[in-house]
Structure formats: structure tokens, C-alpha cells
C-alpha positions, 0 to 999 in steps of 0.5 A, a space after each residue: 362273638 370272639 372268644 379268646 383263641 385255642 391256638 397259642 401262636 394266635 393268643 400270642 398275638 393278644 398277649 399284653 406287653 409288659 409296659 401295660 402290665 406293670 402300669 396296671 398293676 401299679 394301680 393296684 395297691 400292695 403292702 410291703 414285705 421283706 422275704 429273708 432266707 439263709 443259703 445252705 451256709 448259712 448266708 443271709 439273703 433277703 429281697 423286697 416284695 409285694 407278691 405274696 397271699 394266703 392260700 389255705 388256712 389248713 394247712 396254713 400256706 402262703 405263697 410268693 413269686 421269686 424271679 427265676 434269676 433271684 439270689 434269694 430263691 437260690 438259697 431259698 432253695 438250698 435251704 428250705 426255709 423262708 421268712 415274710 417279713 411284714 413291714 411297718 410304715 416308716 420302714 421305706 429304706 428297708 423296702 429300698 435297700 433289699 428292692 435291689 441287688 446289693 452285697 451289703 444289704 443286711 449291714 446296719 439292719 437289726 435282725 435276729 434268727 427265726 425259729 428256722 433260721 431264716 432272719 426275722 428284720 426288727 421293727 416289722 407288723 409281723 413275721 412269718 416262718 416257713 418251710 417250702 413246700 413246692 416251687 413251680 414255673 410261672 414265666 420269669 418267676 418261679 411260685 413257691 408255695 411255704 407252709 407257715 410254721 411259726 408266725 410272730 406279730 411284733 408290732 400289730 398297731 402300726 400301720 403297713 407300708 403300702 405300695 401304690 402307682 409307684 411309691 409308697 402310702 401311708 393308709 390312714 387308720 
């Protein structure tokens, strides 16, 4: 019987490459989010994602995974804060235009400031502020952990932005 191996050269060797990783995990189906953040200035950054879930009712917390290389944890960082911004079906070119780097990413999208601070994006299932609580390594990604501080639902009867095998679903109710 083998059993995985004690040594971390030998387990290396067993290690899936991040092709197979990413085609598996395409088949698993994500809702949509938009985490927004302000940088110690006051500049708004925000980027897509589908890594985030609850962890704890109490305290409540959530937790995400940032690129190590991610603009948006740099500010994240600097400030504090965060929002999840929950997104609606229909909201694709929102998921589209903050999915990548790009200067102009808030230009023409309606937000107004969180409690926080951090931008709450118009049109969203719901929004939740928080405040970061611990940040760890996790390879290429860094795991932030935020307590939610306020949590807002702005449109709980749409139905979600689903993300699955590489584009997006519109679930049916």
C-alpha cells in the first residue's frame, strides 16, 4: 500500500501540474465577486474573483486568496479594509473588466463608499465590509482572513453570476 511520502522532494514528484489543476477546478462551479479596496490614499482598486467562503459565524469571517503580485492586496494591505462585492447575473462586463489589470477599471461603473470606505459596486446580490484580520502565505497567493463588519443585500431576488468550465451560467431559480 503506498501512502503519500514523508519527504518533500519525493512528494514533489507527485505534485499535479497547474494545467491539471486549473482544468479540475474549471468544473467546479463558482459564484462571481468583485473584492474592492482603497490604498492608503485613497485609490480605489478592485479585482474579480471566485476564491472566497465563510469561515466562522462568530466572529463572522470570510476568507479570499489575492495573488502575491495583486495591486489590489497592496492596497488592501495599506488600508485595512475590503469589500465582497456579490455579483448579479447580467453583471459579466463587470466580472470582465476588473478580471484584468487595467488603470481605468472603475471609470463608468456606479459605486458609492462603504461604511469603511472601500467601493460597494451598484447592482450587486449583496456587499460585505470588512476589516482584515490576518494575511498568511499560500504559494503564489497570499489568504486573507476579514472579519465582516457590515454586510448590505442590494438585490437578494436576482439570480447570481456563475462561473463554470470557463464561462459564465445563469442558474435557473
Amino acid at each position: 500500500m503506498t501512502f503519500w511520502p514523508k519527504d518533500k522532494t519525493d512528494a514533489e514528484a507527485f505534485r499535479a501540474s497547474p494545467e491539471e489543476f486549473k482544468s479540475c477546478f474549471r468544473l467546479w462551479p463558482t459564484g462571481v465577486s468583485v473584492v474592492t479596496t482603497r490604498d492608503g490614499e485613497g485609490r480605489a482598486y478592485g479585482v474579480t474573483m471566485n476564491s472566497v467562503t465563510s469561515v466562522s459565524l462568530e466572529p463572522p469571517l470570510l476568507l479570499m486568496c489575492l495573488r502575491n503580485d495583486s495591486e489590489t492586496l497592496a492596497a488592501l494591505r495599506a488600508s485595512g479594509i475590503f469589500c465582497v462585492n456579490f455579483l448579479a447575473s447580467g453583471q459579466e462586463e463587470i466580472s470582465n473588466r476588473f478580471a484584468h489589470r487595467r488603470p481605468d477599471k472603475f471609470q463608468g461603473i456606479t459605486t458609492h463608499d462603504g461604511r469603511l470606505g472601500a467601493p460597494v459596486l451598484e447592482g450587486v446580490l449583496a456587499a460585505l465590509e470588512c476589516r482584515v484580520e490576518e494575511v498568511y502565505p499560500g504559494g503564489d497567493h497570499q489568504i486573507v482572513l476579514g472579519e465582516l463588519v457590515h454586510g448590505t443585500r442590494h438585490n437578494p431576488d436576482a439570480p447570481p453570476l456563475v462561473y463554470f468550465n470557463g464561462q459564465y451560467s445563469r442558474p435557473k431559480p
